[in-house]
N, C-alpha and C positions, 0 to 999 in steps of 0.2 A: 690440843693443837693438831693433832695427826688426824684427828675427827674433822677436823675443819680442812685439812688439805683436804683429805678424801672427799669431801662435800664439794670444794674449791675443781675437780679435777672431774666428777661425776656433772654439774653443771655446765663446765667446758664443752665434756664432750656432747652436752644434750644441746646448747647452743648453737654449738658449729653442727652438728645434723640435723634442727631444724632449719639454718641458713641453707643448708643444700636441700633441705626437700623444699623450701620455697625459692629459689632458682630453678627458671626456664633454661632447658639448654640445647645448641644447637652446634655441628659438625662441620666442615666442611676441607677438602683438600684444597692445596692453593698453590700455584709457584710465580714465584717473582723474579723476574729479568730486569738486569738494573746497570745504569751506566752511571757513573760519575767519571767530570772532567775537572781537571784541575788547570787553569790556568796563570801561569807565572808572571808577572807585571817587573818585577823587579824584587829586591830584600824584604819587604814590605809587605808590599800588596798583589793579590791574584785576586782571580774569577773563578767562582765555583759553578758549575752546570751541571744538570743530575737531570736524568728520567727514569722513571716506575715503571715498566709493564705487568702490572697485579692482575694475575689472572685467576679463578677459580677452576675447580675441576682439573687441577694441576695448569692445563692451558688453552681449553677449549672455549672459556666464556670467559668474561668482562668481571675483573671485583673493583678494582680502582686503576687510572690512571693519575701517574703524580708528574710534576714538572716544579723544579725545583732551580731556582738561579741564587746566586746572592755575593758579596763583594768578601773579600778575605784580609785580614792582618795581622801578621804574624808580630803580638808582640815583644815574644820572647823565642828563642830555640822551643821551647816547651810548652808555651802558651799559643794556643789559636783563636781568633776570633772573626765571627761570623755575623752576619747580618742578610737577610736578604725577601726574597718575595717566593708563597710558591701557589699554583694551583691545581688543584685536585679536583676529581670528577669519581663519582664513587655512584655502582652500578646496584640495585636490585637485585643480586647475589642470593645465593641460598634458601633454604628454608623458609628463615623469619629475616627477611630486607633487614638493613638499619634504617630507610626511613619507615616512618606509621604507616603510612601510605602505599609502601611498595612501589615507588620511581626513585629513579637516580639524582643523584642532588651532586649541584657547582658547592666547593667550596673554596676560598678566597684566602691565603694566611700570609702574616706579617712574621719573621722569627728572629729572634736572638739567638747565639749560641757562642759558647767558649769552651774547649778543649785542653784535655790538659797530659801532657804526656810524660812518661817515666819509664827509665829501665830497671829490672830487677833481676842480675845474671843474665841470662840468654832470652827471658823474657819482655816482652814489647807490651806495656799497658797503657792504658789512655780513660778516660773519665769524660763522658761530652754532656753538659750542662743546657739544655735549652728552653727557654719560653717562645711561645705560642702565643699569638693573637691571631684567632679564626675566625672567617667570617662565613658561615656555615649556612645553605640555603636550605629555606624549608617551604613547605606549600600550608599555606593556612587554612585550605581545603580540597578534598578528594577531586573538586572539577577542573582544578588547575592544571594546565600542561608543564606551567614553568613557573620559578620557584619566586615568591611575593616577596620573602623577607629574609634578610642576611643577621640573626642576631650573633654578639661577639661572645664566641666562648674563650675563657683563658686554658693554657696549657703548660703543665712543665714536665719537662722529660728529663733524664737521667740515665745514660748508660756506659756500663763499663766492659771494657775489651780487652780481650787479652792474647797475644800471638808468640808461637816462638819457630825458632827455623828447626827444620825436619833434618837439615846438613848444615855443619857448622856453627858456630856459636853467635849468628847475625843472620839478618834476613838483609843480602844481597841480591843483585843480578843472577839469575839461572838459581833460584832456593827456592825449593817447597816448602811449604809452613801449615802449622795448624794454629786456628781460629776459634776463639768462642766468646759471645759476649750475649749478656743480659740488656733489655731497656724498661723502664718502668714508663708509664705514664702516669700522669694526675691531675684532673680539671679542679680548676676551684674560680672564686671569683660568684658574682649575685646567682649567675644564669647558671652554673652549675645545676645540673638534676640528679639521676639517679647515679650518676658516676662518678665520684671522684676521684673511685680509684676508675681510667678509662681503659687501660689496656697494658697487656706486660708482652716481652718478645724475647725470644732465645734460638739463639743460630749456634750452629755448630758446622765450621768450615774446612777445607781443603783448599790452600792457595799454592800460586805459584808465578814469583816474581822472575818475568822475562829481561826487562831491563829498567831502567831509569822511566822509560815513558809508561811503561806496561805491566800491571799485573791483573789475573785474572783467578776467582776462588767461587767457589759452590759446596751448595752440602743442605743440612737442615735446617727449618725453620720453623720455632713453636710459636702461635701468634694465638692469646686470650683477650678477648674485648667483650666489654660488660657496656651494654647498651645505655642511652641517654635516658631510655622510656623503662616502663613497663608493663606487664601485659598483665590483665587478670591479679593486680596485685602482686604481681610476681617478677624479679628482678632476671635479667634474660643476660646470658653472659653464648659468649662467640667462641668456639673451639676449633683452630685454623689450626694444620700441619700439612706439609710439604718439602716442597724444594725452592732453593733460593740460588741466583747465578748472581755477580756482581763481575762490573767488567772495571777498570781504574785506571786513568789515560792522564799523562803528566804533559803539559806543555811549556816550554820555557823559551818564555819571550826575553829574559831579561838577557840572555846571553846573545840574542838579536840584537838587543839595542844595545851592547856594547861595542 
């Protein structure tokens, strides 16, 4: 038995070091400037708006731009749910581009999402649940300026957060806080290629809630993305680290319309 762990644990390690000597890999700094708005309709229902400014090089060149909208319904104190539309424009960055080709590519997406929040003592958690349907452009050959074909990738994302106040036992009006949250991605579905696992993400924040409408946080951001293709038989994964800003704007219409 003890022969067979030792065998079980020497083949381990010989697997997971031939998986990294057959990955391509690539670097890159990056910081992201992000807004999200929140808008308040009534108990119910809001509007969610959000944009990306994904820069590389920290912030001198182009990685992605996002734009994000979608309708909101809150249907519990603890339960969020989302819907909505976003588009993406994703630039020819780094070393090895994400497309084959080396141009920037439209992409098109449809999301679900449901959130789910909890308190544990002084700590603030949340769990956000979402699928993806992308409609991803790609050039079906090197002579094209612009992109032939939209095919549907699926996506499901998973991440958890976690906050607590830096004064006090709540995050109020005028409270610094610290931030940390994981996200996983996962393609699956026909069109799936070499990624299923697509990409993982881990921030590590500094916030600080000014009032009801306002809070603003920044800090770290690790970003791992494992390409659709490969190259040379060889699976290519993406090694992002940087800086991340978020800005977070509350508007409340319902107190207008009463």
């Amino acid at each position: 038995m003890k022969a067979l762990f030792t065998l079980l644990v020497v083949l381990f390690f010989y697997s997971n070091t031939s998986a990294q000597n057959n990955r391509l890999n690539t670097h890159n700094n990056i910081g992201w400037y992000n807004y999200f708005g929140t808008i308040k309709l009534n108990k119910k229902w809001g509007i969610h708006t959000e944009y990306q400014w994904r820069r590389a090089d920290f912030i001198t060149k182009w990685q992605q731009s996002l734009l994000r909208v979608g309708v909101n319904y809150q249907a519990t104190p603890n339960v969020l749910l989302r819907a909505g539309y976003g588009w993406i424009e994703t630039f020819a960055y780094g070393d090895i581009p994400l497309n084959g080709f080396g141009k920037d590519f439209t992409e098109h997406r449809i999301f679900e999402m449901a959130q789910l929040s909890q308190k544990e003592g002084i700590v603030d958690m949340s769990h956000r649940f979402m699928l993806e349907q992308r409609f991803v452009g790609r050039y079906t050959n090197a002579a094209l300026n612009k992109e032939d074909d939209y095919p549907l990738l699926n996506r499901f994302r998973y991440m958890f957060r976690a906050q607590l106040p830096l004064k006090g036992k709540k995050i109020i009006n005028k409270t610094p806080y610290f931030a940390v949250y994981d996200e996983v991605f996962i393609g699956f579905g026909k069109k799936v290629n070499a990624n299923v696992f697509d990409q993982n993400r881990i921030g590590l924040l500094l916030g600080y809630r000014f009032n009801d409408k306002f809070r603003l946080e920044g800090g770290f951001l690790n970003q791992t993305v494992q390409y659709g293709r490969q190259i040379n038989g060889r699976n290519v994964f993406q090694y992002n680290n940087g800086i991340i800003l978020n800005s977070y704007f509350n508007f409340d219409l319902s107190q207008k319309n009463k």
